[in-house]
LOTI-721452 format. One line per field, with one value per residue (C-alpha): z, x, y; residue in three letters. Coordinates in steps of 0.25 Angstrom, whole numbers, plus 5000, padded with zeros to 4 digits. Layout:
// residues N
zz: [Z:...]
xx: [X:...]
yy: [Y:...]
aa: [ala:...]
// end
This chain:
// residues 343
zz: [5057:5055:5059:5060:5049:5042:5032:5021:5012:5008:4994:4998:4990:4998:5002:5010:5024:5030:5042:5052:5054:5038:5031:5027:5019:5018:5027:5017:5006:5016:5021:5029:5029:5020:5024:5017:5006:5019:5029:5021:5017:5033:5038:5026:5028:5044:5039:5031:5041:5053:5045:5038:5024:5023:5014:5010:5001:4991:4980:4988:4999:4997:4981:4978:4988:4997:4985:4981:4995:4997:4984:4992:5001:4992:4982:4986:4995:4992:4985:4993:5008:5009:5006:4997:4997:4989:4984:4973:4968:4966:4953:4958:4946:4945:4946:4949:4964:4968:4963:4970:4980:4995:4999:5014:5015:5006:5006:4997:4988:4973:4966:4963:4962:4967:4957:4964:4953:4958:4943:4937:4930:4943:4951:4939:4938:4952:4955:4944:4950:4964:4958:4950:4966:4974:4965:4965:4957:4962:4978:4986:4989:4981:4991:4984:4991:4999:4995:5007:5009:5017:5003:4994:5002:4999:4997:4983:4979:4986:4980:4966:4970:4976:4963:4956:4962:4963:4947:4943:4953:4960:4946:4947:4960:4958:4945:4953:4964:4954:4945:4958:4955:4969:4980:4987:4985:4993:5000:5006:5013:5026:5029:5032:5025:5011:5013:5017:5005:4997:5003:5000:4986:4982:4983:4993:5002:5010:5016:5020:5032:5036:5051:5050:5059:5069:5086:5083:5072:5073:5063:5052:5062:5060:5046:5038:5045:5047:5034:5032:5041:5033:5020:5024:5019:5025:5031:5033:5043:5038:5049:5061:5069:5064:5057:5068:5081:5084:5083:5091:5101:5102:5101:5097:5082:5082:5067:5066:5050:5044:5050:5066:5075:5081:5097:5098:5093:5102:5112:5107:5105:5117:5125:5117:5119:5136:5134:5125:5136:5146:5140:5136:5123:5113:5106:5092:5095:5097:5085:5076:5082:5084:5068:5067:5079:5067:5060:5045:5048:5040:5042:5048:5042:5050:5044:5047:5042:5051:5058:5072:5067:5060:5073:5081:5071:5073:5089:5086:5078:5089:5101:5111:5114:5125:5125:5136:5127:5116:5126:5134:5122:5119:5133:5133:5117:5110:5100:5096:5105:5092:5087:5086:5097:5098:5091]
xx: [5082:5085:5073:5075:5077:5077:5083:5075:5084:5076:5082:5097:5096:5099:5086:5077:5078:5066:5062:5056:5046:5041:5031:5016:5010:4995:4992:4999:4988:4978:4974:4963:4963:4968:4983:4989:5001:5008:5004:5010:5020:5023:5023:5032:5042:5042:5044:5055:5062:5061:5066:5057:5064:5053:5038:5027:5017:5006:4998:4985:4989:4981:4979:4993:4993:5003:5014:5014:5014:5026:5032:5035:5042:5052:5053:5068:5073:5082:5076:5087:5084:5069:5061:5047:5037:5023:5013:5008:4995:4987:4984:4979:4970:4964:4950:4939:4942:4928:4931:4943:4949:4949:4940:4938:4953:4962:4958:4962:4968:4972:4957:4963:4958:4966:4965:4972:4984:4994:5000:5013:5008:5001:5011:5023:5011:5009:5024:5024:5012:5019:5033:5026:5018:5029:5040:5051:5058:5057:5050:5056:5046:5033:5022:5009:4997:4987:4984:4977:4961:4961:4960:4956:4946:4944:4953:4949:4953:4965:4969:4969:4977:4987:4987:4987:5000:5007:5006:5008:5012:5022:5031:5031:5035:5046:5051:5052:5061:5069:5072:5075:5062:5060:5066:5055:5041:5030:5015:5008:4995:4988:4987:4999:4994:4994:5009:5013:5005:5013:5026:5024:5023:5033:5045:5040:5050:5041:5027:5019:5012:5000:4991:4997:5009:5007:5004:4990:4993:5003:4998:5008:5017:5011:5018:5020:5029:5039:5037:5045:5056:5058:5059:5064:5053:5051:5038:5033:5023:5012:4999:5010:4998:4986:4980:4980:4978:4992:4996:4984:4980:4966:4958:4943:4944:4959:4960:4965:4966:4962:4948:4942:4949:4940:4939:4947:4960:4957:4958:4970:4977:4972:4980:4994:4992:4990:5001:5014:5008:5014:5026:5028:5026:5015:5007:5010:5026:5023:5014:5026:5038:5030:5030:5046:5048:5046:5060:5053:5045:5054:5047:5033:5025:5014:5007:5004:4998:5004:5018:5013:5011:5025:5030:5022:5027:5042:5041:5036:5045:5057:5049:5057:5047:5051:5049:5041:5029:5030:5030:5017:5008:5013:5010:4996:4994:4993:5005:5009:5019:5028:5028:5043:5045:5061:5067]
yy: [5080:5064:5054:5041:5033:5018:5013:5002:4994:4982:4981:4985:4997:5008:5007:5020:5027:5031:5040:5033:5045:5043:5055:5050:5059:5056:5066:5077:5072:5080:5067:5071:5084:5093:5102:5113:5112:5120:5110:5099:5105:5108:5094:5089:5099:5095:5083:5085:5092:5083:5070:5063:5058:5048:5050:5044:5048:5042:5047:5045:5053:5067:5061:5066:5078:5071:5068:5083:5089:5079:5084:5098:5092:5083:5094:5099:5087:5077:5065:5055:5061:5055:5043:5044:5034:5034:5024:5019:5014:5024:5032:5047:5053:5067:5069:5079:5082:5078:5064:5063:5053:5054:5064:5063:5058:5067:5084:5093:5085:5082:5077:5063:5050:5038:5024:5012:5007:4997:4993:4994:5007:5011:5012:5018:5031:5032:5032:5042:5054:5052:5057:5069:5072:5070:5077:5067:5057:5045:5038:5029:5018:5017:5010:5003:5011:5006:4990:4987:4984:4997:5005:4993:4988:4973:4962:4960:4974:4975:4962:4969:4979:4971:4963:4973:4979:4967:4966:4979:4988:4980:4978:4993:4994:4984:4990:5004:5001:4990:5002:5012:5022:5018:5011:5003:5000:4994:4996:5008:5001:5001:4985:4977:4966:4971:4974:4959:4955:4965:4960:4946:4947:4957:4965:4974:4986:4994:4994:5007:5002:5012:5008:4995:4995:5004:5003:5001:4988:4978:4968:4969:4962:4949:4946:4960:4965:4954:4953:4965:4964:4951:4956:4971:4977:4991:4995:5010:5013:5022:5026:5022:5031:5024:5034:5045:5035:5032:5047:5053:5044:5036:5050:5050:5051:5046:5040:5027:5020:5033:5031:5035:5025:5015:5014:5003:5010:5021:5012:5006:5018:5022:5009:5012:5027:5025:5018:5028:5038:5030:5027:5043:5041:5048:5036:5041:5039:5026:5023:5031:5022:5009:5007:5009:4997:4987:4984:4983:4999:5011:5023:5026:5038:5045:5055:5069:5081:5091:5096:5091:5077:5079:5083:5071:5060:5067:5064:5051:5048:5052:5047:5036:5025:5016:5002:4999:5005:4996:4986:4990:4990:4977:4973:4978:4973:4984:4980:4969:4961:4958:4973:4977:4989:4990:5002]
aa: [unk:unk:unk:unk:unk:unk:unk:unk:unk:unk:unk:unk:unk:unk:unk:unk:unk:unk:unk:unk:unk:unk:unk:unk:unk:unk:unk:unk:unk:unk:unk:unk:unk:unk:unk:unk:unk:unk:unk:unk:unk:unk:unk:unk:unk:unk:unk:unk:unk:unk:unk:unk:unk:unk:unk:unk:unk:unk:unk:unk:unk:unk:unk:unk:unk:unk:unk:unk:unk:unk:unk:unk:unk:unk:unk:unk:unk:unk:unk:unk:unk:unk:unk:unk:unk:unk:unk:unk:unk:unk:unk:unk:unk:unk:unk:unk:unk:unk:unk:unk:unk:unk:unk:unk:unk:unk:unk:unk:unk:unk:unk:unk:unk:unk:unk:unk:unk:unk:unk:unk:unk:unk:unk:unk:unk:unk:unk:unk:unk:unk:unk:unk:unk:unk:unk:unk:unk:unk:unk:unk:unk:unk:unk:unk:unk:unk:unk:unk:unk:unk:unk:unk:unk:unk:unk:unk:unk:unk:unk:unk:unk:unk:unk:unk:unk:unk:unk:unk:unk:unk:unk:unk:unk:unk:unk:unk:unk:unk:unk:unk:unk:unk:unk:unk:unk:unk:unk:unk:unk:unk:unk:unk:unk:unk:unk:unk:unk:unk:unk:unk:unk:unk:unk:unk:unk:unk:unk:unk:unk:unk:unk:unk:unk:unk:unk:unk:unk:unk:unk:unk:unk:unk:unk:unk:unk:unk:unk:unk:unk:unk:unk:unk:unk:unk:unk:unk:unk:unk:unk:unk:unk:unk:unk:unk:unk:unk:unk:unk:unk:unk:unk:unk:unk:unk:unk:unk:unk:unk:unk:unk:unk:unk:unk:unk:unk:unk:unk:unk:unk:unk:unk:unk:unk:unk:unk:unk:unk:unk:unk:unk:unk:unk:unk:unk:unk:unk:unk:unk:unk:unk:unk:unk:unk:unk:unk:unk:unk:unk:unk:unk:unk:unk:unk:unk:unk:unk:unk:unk:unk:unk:unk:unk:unk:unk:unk:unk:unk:unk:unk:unk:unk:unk:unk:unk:unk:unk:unk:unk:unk:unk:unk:unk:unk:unk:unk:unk:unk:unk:unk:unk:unk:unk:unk]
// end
């Protein structure tokens, strides 16, 4: 079965064609809560099956679980029919399991510990452990992971680390897609802000955008995004639902950046739910395809632990939204009058 695809070539060579419906694999690290080998191993094969030829994955994501569950499903398949993403900048080390990272976050997963490298040798190692996980040759783009104050937590620190990549990390980067090893490489974080910054001061191809564009935020309008369409860099929306709000609807303990969503989102939520219900559409097919309405967007990857939320992203993924939607929330300012909306 074919989904909908489009086609990146920012550097005329050849470039990468993404499904517009993308697989996030977070959830497949037992973020959360902890799913059996089978479980996993379900929702990939699903999938597979209905179309999906593009995946992301990180070595964080289940401290290595995610890579080697993905590994299952990649073992046998043609290397030229999907397209692979992972991240670099972090270093997993084994430890005791009651010193590991994550606990409260990641279950039943490997006893590593997570140290933040961005250097040249960094970046080479970690390319290096995802390849022995995820049993391939070679990934397509390499995203720096997570420079954003949301995991650093002051400027000062994150700062260092965007120095830190910039000196080291980033020749790395450079010299792998220069010699083919890969063919793109850019940023996986959660603020827009670290991307423009990013994009300014190198030869960036692709952001992973997590919670940032979205029918809840519209921000990255203001000058990331133009940005991109200006340089043809390609953008990847990651969280399209929010963590969880967008995709359930403003319900008590609806979770919204991976924390319990505050009031005034349920509100919001509330207002752009009232009105998809009158228009006949479910609010979640309007968070999927709101994203994919910007020229500079690829692929937008939702996760999802299960089959049904498979099946959900699947029907968002097909759903018909009519124009007078967009053009009520934008009437009652809830997005932004400039957000693209045309197919």
């Amino acid at each position: 079965m074919a989904l909908k695809t489009r086609h990146w070539d920012r550097l005329g060579n050849g470039g990468l064609t993404f499904t517009e419906l993308g697989f996030g694999t977070a959830p497949l690290g037992n973020l959360y809560r902890a799913i059996s080998e089978d479980e996993a191993e379900a929702v990939l094969e699903a999938a597979w099956a209905a179309g999906i030829r593009y995946f992301d994955t990180a070595p964080l994501y289940g401290l290595g679980l995610a890579e080697t569950r993905l590994n299952r499903l990649l073992r046998g398949k043609r290397r030229e029919d999907y397209v692979l993403s992972t991240k670099v900048g972090r270093i997993l080390h084994a430890t005791a399991p009651e010193a590991r990272d994550g606990f409260g976050k990641w279950f039943d997963v490997p006893a590593r510990r997570e140290i933040y490298d961005y250097s040249y040798d960094g970046v080479l190692r970690s390319l290096e452990f995802s390849l022995e996980r995820l049993g391939v040759d070679r990934v397509d783009v390499l995203y720096a992971h997570d420079l954003d104050l949301f995991n650093h937590g002051t400027r000062e620190v994150l700062d260092a680390k965007m120095a830190e990549l910039m000196s080291g990390g980033y020749r790395a980067l450079r010299k792998l897609r220069d010699e083919g090893v890969i063919r793109a490489f850019g940023a996986g974080v959660n603020e827009w802000q670290s991307c423009q910054w990013l994009a300014e001061r190198g030869d960036f191809d692709l952001f992973l955008l997590a919670g940032r564009y979205t029918l809840l935020e519209q921000e990255a309008l203001e000058s990331f995004l133009p940005l991109c369409t200006e340089r043809g860099i390609g953008v990847v929306v990651g969280g399209p639902y929010n963590s969880g709000v967008l995709a359930t609807g403003p319900r008590p303990g609806a979770f919204y950046n991976y924390d319990v969503a505050p009031q005034e989102i349920l509100d919001r939520v509330g207002r752009i739910e009232a009105i998809c219900q009158r228009h006949g559409v479910r609010l979640v097919d309007a968070a999927f395809q709101f994203p994919l309405r910007h020229p500079a967007v690829v692929s937008v990857i939702p996760g999802g632990q299960g089959t049904s939320e498979m099946a959900s992203n699947l029907m968002a993924d097909k759903a018909e939204i009519p124009s007078a939607l967009w053009d009520e929330l934008k009437a009652a300012g809830l997005m932004r009058a400039d957000a693209p909306v045309e197919g």
